[in-house]
C-alpha positions in Angstrom: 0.0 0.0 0.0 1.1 3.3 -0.6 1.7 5.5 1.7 0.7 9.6 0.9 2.9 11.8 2.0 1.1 15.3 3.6 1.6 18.0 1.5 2.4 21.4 3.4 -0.2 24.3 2.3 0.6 27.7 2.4 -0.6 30.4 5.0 -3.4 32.6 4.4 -0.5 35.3 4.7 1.8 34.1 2.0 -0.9 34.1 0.0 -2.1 37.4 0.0 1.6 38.9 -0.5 2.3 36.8 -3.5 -1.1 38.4 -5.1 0.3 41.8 -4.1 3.5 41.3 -5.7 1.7 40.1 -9.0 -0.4 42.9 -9.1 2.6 45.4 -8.6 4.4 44.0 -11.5 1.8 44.2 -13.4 0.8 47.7 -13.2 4.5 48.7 -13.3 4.3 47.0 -17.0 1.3 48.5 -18.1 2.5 51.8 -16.5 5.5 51.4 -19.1 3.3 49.9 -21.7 1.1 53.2 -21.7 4.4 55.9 -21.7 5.5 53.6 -24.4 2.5 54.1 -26.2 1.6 57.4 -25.6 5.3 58.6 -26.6 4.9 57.0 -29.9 1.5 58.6 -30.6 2.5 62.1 -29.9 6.0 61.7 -32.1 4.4 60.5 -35.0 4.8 62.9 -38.1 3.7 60.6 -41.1 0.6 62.7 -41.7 2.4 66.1 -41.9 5.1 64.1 -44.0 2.9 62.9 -46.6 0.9 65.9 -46.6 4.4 68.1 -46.9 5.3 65.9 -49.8 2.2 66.9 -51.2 3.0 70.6 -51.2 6.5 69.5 -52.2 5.0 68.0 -55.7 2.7 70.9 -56.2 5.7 74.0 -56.3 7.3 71.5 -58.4 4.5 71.8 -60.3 4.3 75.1 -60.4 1.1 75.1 -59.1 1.7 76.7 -55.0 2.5 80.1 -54.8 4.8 81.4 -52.6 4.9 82.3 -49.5 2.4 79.5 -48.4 0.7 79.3 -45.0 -1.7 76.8 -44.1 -2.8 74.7 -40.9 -3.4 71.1 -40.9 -5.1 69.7 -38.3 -2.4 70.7 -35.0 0.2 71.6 -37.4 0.9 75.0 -38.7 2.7 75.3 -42.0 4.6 77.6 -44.2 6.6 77.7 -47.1 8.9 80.4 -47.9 12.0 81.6 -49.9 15.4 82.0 -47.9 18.1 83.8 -50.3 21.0 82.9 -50.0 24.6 84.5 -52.0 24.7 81.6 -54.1 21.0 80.9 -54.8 17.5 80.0 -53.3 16.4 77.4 -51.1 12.5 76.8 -50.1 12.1 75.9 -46.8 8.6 73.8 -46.1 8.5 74.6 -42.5 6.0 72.5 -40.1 5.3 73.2 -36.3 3.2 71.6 -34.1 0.6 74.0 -31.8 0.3 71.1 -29.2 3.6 70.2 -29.3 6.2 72.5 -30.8 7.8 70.2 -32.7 8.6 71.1 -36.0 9.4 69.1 -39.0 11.6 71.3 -41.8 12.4 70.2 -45.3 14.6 72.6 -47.9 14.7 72.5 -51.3 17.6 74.1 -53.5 17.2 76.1 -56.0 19.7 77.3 -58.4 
């Protein structure tokens, strides 16, 4: 016959500070998850990309005249001539209201 041996339980007390502990790590990584998230949300420029490539292919064009101001959506944009010795560079400038960041792109022009 086999004998069982008794298996020691755990206290009440052990218990309820092993649940504490797995709840702490898990709100530490959905704290991170969130800032993680957030942060990648708020420093994404695609639209404002693709929308200054737009404006990019319409001087081209010839069809944008200078200087350009505009807003899209939170972003505020302009295009203007800088002249330089040498020549002329358009800068399509970009700034965020909410933000202030700014996305710049420069064309040269001889």
């Amino acid at each position: 016959m086999v004998v069982l041996k008794k298996v020691k339980a755990s206290t009440l007390m052990e218990t309820l500070v092993a649940t504490v502990l797995i709840i702490v790590v898990f709100m530490i990584a959905s704290m991170t998850l969130n800032n993680l998230f957030a942060s990648s949300i708020k420093n994404d420029t695609r639209a404002i990309d693709t929308h200054l490539n737009e404006l990019q292919y319409l001087y081209l064009n010839e069809k944008l005249t200078l200087p350009y101001r505009d807003d899209f959506s939170s972003w505020r944009i302009s295009i203007e001539v800088v002249e330089d010795k040498l020549s002329n560079n358009i800068v399509f400038n970009a700034i965020n209201r909410n933000t202030n960041k700014t996305v710049e792109i420069y064309i040269l022009e001889n």
